[in-house]
C-alpha positions in Angstrom: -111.3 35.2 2.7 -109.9 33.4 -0.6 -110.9 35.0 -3.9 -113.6 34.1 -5.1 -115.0 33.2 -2.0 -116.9 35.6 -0.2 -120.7 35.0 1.4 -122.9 34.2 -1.8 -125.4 32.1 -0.4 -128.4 34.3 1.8 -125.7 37.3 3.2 -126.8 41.1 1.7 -123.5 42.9 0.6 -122.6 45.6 2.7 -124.4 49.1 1.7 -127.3 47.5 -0.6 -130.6 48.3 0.9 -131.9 46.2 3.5 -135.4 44.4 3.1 -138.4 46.2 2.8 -136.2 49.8 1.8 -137.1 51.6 -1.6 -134.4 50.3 -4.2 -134.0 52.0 -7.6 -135.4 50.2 -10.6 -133.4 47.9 -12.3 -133.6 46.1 -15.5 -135.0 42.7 -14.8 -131.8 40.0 -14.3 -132.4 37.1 -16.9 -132.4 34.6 -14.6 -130.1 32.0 -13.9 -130.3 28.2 -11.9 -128.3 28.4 -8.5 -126.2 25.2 -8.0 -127.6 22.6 -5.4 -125.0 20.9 -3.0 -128.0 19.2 -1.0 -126.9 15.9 -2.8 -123.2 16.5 -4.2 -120.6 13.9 -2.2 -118.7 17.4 -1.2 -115.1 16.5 0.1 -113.3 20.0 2.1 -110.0 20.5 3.5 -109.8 24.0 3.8 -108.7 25.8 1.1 -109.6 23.0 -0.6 -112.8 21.5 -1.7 -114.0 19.0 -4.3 -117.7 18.2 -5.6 -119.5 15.7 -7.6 -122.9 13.0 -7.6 -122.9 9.6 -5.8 -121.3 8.3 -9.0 -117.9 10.0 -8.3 -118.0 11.6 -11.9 -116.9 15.3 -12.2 -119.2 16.3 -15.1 -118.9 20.1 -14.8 -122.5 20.5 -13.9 -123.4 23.0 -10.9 -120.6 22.8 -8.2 -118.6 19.6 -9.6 -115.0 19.8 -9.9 -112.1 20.4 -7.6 -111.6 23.6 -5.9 -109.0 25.4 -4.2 -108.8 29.3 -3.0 -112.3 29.9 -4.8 -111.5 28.9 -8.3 -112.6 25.6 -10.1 -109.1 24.2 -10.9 -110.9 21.4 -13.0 -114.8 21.1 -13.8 -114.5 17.4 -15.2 -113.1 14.4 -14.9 -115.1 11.3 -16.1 -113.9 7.8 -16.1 -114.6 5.3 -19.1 -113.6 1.7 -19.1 -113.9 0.4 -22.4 -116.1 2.9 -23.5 -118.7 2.2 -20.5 -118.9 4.1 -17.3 -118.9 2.2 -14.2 -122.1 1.5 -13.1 -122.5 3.3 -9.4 -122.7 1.1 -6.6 -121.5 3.8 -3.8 -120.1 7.0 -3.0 -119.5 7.9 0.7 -117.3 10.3 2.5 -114.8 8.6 4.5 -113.7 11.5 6.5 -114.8 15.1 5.5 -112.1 15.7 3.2 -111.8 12.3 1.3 -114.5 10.2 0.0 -115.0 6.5 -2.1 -116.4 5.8 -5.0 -117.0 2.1 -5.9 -118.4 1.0 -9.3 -118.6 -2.4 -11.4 -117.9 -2.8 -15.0 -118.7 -6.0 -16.9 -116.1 -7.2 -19.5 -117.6 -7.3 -23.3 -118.2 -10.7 -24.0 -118.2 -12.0 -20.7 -121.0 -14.8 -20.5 -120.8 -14.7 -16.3 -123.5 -12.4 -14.7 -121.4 -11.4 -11.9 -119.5 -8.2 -13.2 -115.3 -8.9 -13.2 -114.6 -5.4 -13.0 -114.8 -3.3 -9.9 -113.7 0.6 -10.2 -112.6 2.2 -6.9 -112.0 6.2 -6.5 -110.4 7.2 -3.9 -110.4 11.4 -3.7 -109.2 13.9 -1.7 -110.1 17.4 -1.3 -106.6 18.7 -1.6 -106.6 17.7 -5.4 -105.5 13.8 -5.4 -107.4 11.0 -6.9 -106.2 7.4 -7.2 -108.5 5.2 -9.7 -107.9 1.3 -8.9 -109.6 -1.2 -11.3 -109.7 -5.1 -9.9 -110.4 -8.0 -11.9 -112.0 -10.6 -10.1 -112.5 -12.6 -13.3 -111.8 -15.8 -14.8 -110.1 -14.1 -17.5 -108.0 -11.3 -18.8 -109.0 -8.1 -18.8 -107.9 -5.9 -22.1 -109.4 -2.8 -22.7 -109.0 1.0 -22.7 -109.3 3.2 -19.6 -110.2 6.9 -20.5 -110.1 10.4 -18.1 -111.6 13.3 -20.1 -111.2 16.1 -18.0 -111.7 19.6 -18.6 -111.7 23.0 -16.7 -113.1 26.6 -16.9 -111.4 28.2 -13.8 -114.2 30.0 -13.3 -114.5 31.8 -9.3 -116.6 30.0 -6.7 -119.0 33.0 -6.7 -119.7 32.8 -10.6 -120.6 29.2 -10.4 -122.7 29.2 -7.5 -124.5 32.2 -9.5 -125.4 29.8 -12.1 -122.6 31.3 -14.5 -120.4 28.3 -16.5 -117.9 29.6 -19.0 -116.9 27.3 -21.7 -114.1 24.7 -20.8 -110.8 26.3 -21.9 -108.4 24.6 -24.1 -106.2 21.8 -22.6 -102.1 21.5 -23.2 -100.2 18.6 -22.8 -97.0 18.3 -20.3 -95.2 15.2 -19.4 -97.9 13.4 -18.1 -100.9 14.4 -18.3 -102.7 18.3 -19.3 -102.4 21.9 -18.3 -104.9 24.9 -19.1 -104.3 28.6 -19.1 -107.0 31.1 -19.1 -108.4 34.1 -16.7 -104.9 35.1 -15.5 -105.0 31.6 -14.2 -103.5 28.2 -15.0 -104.0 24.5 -13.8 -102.7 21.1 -14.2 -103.5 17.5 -13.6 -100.5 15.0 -13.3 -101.1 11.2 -13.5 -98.4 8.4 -12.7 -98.2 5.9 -14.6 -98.1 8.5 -17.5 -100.8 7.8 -19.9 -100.4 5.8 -23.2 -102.1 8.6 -25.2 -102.8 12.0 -24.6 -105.6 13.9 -26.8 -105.0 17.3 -25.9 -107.9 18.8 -28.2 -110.6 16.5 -26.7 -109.0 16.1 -22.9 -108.7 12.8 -23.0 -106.0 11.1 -21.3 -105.9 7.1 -22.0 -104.1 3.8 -20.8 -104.6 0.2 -22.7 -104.8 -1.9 -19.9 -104.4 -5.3 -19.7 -105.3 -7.0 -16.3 -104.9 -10.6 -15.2 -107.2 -12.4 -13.3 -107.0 -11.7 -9.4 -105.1 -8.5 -10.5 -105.6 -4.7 -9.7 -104.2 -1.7 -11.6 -104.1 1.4 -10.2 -103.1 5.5 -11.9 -102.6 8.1 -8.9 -104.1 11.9 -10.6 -103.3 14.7 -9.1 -105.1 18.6 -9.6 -102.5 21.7 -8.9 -103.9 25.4 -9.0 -100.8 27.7 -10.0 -101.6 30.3 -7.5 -99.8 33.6 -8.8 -96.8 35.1 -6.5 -99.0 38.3 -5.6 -101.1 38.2 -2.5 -101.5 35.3 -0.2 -104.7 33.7 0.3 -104.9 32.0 3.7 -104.2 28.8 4.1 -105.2 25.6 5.5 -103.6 24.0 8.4 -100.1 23.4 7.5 -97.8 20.0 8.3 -96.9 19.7 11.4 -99.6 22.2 13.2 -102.1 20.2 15.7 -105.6 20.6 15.9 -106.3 23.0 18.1 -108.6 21.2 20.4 -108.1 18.0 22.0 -110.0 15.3 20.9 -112.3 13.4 23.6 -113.6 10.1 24.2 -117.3 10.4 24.5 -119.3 6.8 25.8 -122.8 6.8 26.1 -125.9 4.9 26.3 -127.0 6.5 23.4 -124.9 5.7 20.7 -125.6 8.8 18.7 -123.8 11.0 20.8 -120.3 9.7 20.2 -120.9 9.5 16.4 -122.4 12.8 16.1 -118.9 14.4 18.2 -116.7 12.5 16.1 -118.0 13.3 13.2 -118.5 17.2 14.0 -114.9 17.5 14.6 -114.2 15.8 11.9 -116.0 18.3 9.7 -114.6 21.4 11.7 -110.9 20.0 11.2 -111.9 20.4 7.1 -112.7 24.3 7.5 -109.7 25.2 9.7 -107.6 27.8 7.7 -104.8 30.3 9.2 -103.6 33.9 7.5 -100.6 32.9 5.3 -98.5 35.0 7.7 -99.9 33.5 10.8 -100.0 29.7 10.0 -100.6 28.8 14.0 -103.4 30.9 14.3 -106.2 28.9 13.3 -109.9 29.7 12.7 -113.0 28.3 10.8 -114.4 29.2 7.8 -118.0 29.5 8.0 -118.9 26.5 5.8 -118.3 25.2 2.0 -119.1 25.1 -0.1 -121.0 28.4 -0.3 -118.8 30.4 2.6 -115.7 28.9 1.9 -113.9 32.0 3.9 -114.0 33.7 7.3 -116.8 35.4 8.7 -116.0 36.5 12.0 -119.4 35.8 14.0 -119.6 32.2 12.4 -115.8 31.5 13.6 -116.6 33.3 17.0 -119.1 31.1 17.7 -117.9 27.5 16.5 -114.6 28.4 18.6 -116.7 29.5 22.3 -118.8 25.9 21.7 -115.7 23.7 21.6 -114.0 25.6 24.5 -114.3 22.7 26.7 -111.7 20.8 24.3 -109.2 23.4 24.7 -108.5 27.4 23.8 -106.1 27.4 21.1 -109.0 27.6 19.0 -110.4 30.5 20.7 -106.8 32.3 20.4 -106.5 31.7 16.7 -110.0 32.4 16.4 -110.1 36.1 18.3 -106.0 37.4 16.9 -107.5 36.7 13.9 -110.6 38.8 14.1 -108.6 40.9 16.1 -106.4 41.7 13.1 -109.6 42.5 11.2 -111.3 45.0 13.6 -111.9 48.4 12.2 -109.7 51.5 13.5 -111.4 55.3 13.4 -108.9 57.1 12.0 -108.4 60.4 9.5 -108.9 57.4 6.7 -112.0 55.9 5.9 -112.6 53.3 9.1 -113.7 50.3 7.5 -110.7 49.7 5.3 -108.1 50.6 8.3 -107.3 47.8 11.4 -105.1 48.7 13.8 -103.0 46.0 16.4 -104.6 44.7 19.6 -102.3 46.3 21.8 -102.6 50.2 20.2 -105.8 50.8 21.9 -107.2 53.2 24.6 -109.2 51.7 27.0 -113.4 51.7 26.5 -114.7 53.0 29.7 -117.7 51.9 31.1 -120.9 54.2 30.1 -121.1 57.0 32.8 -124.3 57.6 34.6 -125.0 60.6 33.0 -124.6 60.1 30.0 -127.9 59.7 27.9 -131.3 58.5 29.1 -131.7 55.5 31.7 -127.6 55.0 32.0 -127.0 54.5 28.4 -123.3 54.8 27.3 -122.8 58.2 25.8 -121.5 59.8 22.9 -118.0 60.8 23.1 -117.1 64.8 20.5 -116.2 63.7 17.3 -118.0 60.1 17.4 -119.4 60.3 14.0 -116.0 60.3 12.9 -115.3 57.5 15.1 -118.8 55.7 14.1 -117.4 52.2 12.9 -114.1 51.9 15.6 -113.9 48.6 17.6 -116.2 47.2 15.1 -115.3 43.6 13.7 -116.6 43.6 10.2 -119.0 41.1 8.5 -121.9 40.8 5.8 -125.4 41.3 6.4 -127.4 38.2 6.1 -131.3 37.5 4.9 -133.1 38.9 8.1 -136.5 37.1 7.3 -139.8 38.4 6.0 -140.3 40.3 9.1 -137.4 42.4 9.7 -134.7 43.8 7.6 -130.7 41.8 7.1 -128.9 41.5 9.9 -125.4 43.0 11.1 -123.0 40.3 11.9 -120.4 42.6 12.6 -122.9 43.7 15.3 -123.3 39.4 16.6 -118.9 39.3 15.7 -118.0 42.6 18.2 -120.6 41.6 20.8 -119.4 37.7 20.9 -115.4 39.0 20.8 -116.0 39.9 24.3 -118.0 36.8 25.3 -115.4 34.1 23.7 -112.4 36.3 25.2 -114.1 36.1 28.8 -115.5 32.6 28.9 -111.7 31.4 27.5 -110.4 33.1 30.2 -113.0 31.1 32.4 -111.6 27.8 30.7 -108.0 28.3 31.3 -106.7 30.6 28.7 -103.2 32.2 30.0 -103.0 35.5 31.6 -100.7 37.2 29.2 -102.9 36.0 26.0 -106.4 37.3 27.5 -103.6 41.0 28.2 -102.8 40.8 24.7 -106.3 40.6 23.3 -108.0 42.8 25.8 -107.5 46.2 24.0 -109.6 44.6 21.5 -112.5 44.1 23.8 -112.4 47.4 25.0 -112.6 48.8 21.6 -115.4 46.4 21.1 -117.3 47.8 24.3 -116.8 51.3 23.1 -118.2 50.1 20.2 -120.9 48.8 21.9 -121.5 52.4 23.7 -121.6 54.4 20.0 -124.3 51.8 19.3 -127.2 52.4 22.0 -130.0 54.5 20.5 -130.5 57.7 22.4 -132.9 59.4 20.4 -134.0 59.6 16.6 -132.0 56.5 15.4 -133.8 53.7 17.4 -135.9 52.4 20.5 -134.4 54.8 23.4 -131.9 52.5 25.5 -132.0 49.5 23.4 -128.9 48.5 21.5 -129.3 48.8 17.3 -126.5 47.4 14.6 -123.3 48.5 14.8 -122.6 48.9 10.9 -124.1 52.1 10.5 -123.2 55.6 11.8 -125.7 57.4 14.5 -126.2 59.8 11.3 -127.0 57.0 9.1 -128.9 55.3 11.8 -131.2 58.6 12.5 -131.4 58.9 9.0 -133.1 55.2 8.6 -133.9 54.2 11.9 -132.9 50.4 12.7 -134.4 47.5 14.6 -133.2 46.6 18.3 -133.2 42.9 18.0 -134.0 40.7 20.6 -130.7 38.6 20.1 -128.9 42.1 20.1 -130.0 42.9 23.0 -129.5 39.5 25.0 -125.8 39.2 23.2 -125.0 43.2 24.1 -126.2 42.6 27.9 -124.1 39.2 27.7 -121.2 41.2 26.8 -121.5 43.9 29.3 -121.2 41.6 32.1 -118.2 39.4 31.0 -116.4 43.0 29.5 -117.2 43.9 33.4 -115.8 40.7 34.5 -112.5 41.2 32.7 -112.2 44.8 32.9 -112.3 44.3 36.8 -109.9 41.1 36.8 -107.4 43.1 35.0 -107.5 46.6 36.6 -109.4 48.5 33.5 -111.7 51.4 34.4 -115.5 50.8 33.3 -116.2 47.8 35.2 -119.1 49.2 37.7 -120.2 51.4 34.8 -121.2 48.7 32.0 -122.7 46.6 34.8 -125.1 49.3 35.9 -126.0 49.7 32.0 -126.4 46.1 31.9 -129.2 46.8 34.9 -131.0 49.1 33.0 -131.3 47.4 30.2 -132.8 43.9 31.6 -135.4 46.4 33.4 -136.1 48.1 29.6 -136.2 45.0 28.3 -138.9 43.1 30.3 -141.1 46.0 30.1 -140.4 47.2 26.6 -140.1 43.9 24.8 -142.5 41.4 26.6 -146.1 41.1 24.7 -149.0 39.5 26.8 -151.4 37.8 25.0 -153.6 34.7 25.6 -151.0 32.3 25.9 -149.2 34.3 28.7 -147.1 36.4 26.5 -143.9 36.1 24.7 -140.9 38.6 23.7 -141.0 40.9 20.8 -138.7 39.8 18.1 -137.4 43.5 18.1 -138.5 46.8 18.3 -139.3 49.4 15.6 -138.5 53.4 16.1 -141.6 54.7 18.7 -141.5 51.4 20.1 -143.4 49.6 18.4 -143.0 45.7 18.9 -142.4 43.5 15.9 -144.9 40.8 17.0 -143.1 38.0 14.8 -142.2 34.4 17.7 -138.5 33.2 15.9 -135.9 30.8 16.9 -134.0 34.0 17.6 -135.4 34.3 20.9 -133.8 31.4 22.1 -130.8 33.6 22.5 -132.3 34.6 25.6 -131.5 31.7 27.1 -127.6 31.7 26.5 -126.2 34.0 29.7 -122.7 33.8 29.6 -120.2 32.4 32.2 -119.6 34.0 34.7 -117.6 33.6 38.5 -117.5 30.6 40.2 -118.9 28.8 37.5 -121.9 30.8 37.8 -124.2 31.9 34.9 -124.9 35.7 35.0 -128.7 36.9 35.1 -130.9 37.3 31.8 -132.8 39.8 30.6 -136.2 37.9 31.3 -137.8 36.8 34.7 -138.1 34.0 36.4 -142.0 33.5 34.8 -140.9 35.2 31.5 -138.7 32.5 31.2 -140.8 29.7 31.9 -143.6 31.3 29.2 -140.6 31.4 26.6 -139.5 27.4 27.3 -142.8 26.0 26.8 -143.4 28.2 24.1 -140.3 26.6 22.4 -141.3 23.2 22.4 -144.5 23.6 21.0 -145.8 22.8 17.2 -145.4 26.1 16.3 -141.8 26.1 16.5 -140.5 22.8 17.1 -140.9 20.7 13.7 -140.0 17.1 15.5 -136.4 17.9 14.2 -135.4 21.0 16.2 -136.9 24.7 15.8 -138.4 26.6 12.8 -136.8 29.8 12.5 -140.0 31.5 12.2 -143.5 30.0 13.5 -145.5 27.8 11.4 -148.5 30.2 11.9 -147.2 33.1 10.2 -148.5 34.0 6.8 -145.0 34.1 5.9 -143.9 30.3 7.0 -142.3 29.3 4.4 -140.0 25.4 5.5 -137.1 25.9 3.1 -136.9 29.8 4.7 -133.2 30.9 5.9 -135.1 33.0 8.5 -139.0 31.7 7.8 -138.8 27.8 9.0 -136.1 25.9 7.7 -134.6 25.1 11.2 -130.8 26.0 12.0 -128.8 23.6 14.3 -127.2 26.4 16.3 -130.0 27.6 17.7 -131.4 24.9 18.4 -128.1 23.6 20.3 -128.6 26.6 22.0 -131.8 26.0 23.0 -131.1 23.0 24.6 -128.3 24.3 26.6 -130.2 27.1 27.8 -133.1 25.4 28.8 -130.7 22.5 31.1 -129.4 25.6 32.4 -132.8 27.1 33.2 -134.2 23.8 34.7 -136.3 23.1 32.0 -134.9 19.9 31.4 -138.3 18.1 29.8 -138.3 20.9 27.1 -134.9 20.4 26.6 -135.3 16.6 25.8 -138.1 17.1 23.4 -135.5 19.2 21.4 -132.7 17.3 22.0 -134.1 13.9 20.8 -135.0 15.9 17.3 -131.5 17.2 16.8 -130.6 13.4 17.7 -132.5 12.0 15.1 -132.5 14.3 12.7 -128.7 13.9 12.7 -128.6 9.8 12.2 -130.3 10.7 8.9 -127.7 12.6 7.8 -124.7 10.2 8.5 -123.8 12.3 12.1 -123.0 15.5 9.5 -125.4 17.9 10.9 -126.0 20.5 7.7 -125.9 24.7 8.6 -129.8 23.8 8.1 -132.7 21.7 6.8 -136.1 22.1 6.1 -138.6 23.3 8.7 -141.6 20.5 7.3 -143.3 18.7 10.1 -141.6 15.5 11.4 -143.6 12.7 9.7 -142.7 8.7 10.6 -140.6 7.4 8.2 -139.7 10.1 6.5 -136.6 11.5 6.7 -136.3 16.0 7.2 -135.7 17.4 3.7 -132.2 18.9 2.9 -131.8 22.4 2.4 -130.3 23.0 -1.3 -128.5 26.0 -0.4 -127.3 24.6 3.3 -123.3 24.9 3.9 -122.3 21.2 4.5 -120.1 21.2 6.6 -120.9 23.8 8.7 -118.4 25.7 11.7 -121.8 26.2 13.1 -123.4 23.5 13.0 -120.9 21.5 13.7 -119.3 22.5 17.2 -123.0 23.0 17.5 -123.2 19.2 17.6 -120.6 19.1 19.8 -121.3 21.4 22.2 -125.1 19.7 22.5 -123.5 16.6 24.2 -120.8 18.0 25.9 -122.8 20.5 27.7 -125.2 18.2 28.8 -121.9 17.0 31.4 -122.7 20.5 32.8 -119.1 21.8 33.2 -118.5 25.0 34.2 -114.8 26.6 34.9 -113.3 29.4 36.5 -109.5 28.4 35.7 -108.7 31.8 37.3 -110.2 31.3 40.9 -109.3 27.8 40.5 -112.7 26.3 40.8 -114.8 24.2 38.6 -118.3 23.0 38.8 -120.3 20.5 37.5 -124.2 20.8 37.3 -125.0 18.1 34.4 -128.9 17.3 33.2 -130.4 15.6 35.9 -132.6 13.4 33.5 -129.8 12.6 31.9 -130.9 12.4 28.1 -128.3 10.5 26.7 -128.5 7.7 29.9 -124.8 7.3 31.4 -122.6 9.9 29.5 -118.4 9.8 30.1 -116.7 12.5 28.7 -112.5 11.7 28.5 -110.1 14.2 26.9 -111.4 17.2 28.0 -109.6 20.7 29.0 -109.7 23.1 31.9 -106.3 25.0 31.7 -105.1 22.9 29.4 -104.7 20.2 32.0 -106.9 16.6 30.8 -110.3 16.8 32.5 -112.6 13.7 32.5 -116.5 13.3 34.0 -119.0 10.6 34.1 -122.5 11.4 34.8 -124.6 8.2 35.7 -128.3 6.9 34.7 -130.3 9.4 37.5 -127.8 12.8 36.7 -125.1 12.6 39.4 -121.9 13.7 38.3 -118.1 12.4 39.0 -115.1 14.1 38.2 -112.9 11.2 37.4 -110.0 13.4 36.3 -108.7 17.2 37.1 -106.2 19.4 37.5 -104.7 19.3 41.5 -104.8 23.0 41.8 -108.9 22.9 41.0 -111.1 22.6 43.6 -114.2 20.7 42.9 -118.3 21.6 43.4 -121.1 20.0 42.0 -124.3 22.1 41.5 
């Protein structure tokens, strides 16, 4: 992750007590405002970022300036033509890593009430800036243009803490002004060179003179002098595609091409690659507040675009991968060993435990934290405490590897990363509570020793436990396909634990009954009804573009749709992540309302899948609509208020925009509506699209099953055609 840059927004560092815990006294913290990026016109292009209002003025308030590698390179830059700023008439991204400003200035002494002057910015997140002024005038056009910029190089995380050190000093150089300060130094170069350079107010200044029907135009441009020592990663580098392909999407709806365009668009500003592996590309979660990796939020944006192609999914899992803990003689968590120095993770043996859970191997304290792939604990909700997302990374390692395989990934790359899942599914095994540390059988978070865990027993989350049984199956599936021991074994376990599950974790009550959000130590049920449950619903590909079993029933999962789609949870703009009955609802809530796109995405996959297909309209439509308000840039999240007519769903002010999430969320809402469903290595594909067909007529062009172009047009009443495939598939419809 780039200095400066690690999760500030809702994530609990690692080791701090977890909600509702005894914590020491501490002084009180004086505190301070947190930065808002709800409204900022926020330009990324991963590692860079830059921030500031409608008005295109960098005033050095909350998150303005430009950013690169987690430090503010420059806090200010504010444009005055003849002592007058521009008055605003639009700022709009143009892509998500440049946006344009226009403005209008009117020339002193100019009787005409049409302004002469128009003021156009052009910025890009990498650090460049051109500034054209146009005179559409009768007359000349003489007066001064001024820049005053200025700079703390403060670090991402101070800012967004509400911290804002004093603007350093400026120098001047050639053309323009360099500052020095914090064991960092910045510049910002402008051609033409200025006329005047005021080094002790920051002021850099041309006389302009501009004839009628004329423009002039200064190009800035914002370095960071990284120092030689380490190497931040990187974004994606000259010459290095994107590693999807990009589709053709032509509906009835017009929404749902926007909405894909503009989602990729938004992922192709977060893509970064490790400086020594500038081909492997990943996502970083979102800026501006998680302007780095986190493995689970990477996992998951590259499994939703894997009908575009798997070279995201490679980057994606080499670079976890790299990052996965090793049990050694060191401390584990700072230790990561290569994918392909790895003993294989046998499946749990029948004996082992209670009810087939996988054992406990001699000296697995010491071994507590191997296969896991780190990452921070996030807000958990009023009900329950943070939540592991190494716990959500390990588990969905297995699942991306497995469904890429589905999709076409190549033999040899699945070989090379499969040590990796295997350490993952013995990670998997150390983590199933047997005892004092957690409900008997059910899986609890992996970032804990069993000492630490019987120590302070954990929750078994629902989503753990659907995500765990996902991975069971589709670790079976490739330990199987590639002649690894365990295969039988984990599928058994993954038996046992959907008949522990629809016992242990289904509450009746008046409505029919629901499923626990978790479960306490003893058993006990936490009662809460969460847009985590909708987890439940995604089962993982399996064979013969099959979907393998959940953990509830047949009625179990009927219950759970409608329950989905009802006031409580659905807002008219996609689910609350905790139902508006609760005491603790609270709309702006990371985990008590505001409503997150993922899951929601998810919901409506899952539900197609089920056969739920009304519920999964309602849901659908709100995402939809919900989306055109936000210019087809779908935020990490927005408020959880009820839909009201007219009346746009609030932003979030902490919500990372863009989003990996949310974005191949977005995509992966239309595109699985086609209802493709690979399995490259038996050389079969099926297609099983929504038979209400939500969006109308729906053609999906430029899409990838072993790499080969793969096209589909579903009509007006849900029947599918394959209009393009690779020969060696053979074709089934559902």
């Amino acid at each position: 992750m780039p200095p400066g840059a690690p999760a500030v927004r809702s994530e609990q560092v690692a080791g701090a007590p977890a909600a509702g815990q005894a914590r020491q006294s501490a002084p009180a913290a004086v505190p301070r405002p947190q930065p808002s990026a709800a409204h900022d016109v926020l330009c990324v292009n991963a590692p860079g970022m830059a921030s500031s209002g409608p008005d295109g003025q960098l005033r050095g308030h909350g998150l303005h300036g430009f950013f690169r590698h987690g430090v503010r390179a420059l806090a200010r830059m504010e444009l005055r033509i003849g002592g007058m700023e521009p008055l605003p008439l639009q700022g709009t991204l143009t892509s998500a890593a440049a946006a344009r400003f226009v403005g209008s200035v009117r020339v002193p002494g100019d009787l005409d009430p049409d302004p002469a002057l128009t003021v156009e910015r052009l910025r890009h997140a990498d650090g460049a800036e051109t500034v054209t002024v146009r005179n559409t005038g009768a007359r000349p056009a003489r007066l001064p243009l001024e820049i005053a910029l200025g700079t703390d190089l403060g670090l991402l995380t101070d800012i967004a803490a509400g911290r804002r050190s004093p603007d350093l000093p400026g120098q001047v150089q050639s053309s323009g002004l360099r500052w020095v300060g914090q064991g960092r130094a910045a510049t910002v170069a402008a051609r033409p060179s200025p006329h005047a350079v005021l080094a002790g107010a920051g002021v850099l200044r041309w006389d302009l003179e501009i004839q009628p029907g004329s423009r002039w135009s200064v190009d800035l441009r914002v370095e960071l002098e990284v120092p030689p020592t380490g190497r931040p990663p990187t974004g994606r580098g000259p010459g290095v595609p994107l590693p999807w392909s990009e589709p053709e999407v032509r509906a009835d709806d017009p929404r749902a091409a926007r909405l894909v365009a503009r989602s990729l668009d938004a992922m192709a500003g977060l893509l970064l690659a490790d400086a020594d592996r500038p081909t492997d590309l990943y996502t970083a979660s979102g800026a501006p507040w998680r302007f780095g990796l986190t493995a689970a939020d990477a996992l998951w944006a590259a499994r939703m675009t894997l009908p575009l192609g798997t070279r995201l999914a490679v980057g994606t899992l080499r670079a976890v991968a790299r990052r996965q803990h090793l049990a050694t003689a060191q401390p584990a968590a700072t230790t990561a060993r290569p994918a392909d120095s790895a003993t294989p993770a046998d499946g749990p043996s029948p004996a082992e435990g209670t009810g087939g859970a996988p054992g406990t191997e001699p000296g697995a304290a010491a071994q507590a934290m191997d296969g896991v792939i780190p990452g921070p604990l996030r807000h958990g909700g009023p009900e329950l405490p943070a939540s592991c997302t190494a716990t959500e990374a390990t588990l969905l390692f297995v699942t991306v590897l497995a469904e890429a395989w589905r999709w076409g990934m190549p033999r040899a790359e699945v070989a090379e990363l499969l040590p990796a899942a295997e350490r993952a599914l013995g990670a998997l095994r150390a983590a199933v509570a047997d005892g004092p540390e957690g409900p008997v059988g059910f899986v609890t978070d992996f970032g804990r020793s069993a000492e630490e865990r019987a120590a302070r027993p954990g929750p078994a989350r629902c989503e753990v436990q659907a995500q765990a049984h996902r991975a069971a199956l589709q670790g079976a599936d490739l330990l199987e396909a590639f002649d690894r021991p365990g295969a039988a074994r984990w599928r058994d376990w993954a038996a046992d634990l959907r008949e522990r599950f629809r016992e242990q974790f289904w509450i009746d009550d008046l409505s029919g009954g629901r499923p626990a959000a978790a479960l306490l130590a003893q058993d006990r049920p936490v009662p809460a009804l969460a847009s985590t449950l909708v987890h439940l619903f995604d089962l993982g590909l399996a064979a013969e573009g099959e979907l393998h079993e959940g953990l509830l029933d047949r009625e179990q999962t009927r219950l759970l749709a409608q329950r989905l789609v009802t006031p409580e949870l659905d807002c008219g703009w996609g689910l609350r992540t905790l139902s508006a009955k609760s005491p603790r609802f609270n709309p702006l809530g990371h985990r008590s309302g505001a409503v997150r796109v993922q899951e929601t995405a998810l919901a409506v996959s899952g539900l197609v899948d089920a056969g739920f297909e009304r519920e999964a309209e309602i849901l659908l439509e709100g995402l939809l609509e919900a989306s055109a308000h936000f210019e087809a840039r779908l935020p990490e999240m927005y408020a959880g208020e009820q839909k009201v007519a007219g009346c746009p769903p609030v932003p979030h002010p902490a919500a990372c925009r863009p989003a990996a999430m949310s974005a191949a969320a977005a995509v992966h809402l239309v595109l699985a509506l086609a209802g493709v469903r690979p399995d490259a290595p038996s050389g079969r594909v099926v297609t099983r699209p929504a038979s209400t067909a939500p969006l109308g007529a729906l053609e999906l062009t430029g899409l990838r099953v072993a790499g080969e172009p793969f096209s589909v047009r579903v009509s007006r009443i849900g029947v599918a055609v394959v209009e393009e495939a690779p020969s060696f598939l053979q074709l089934a419809s559902g």
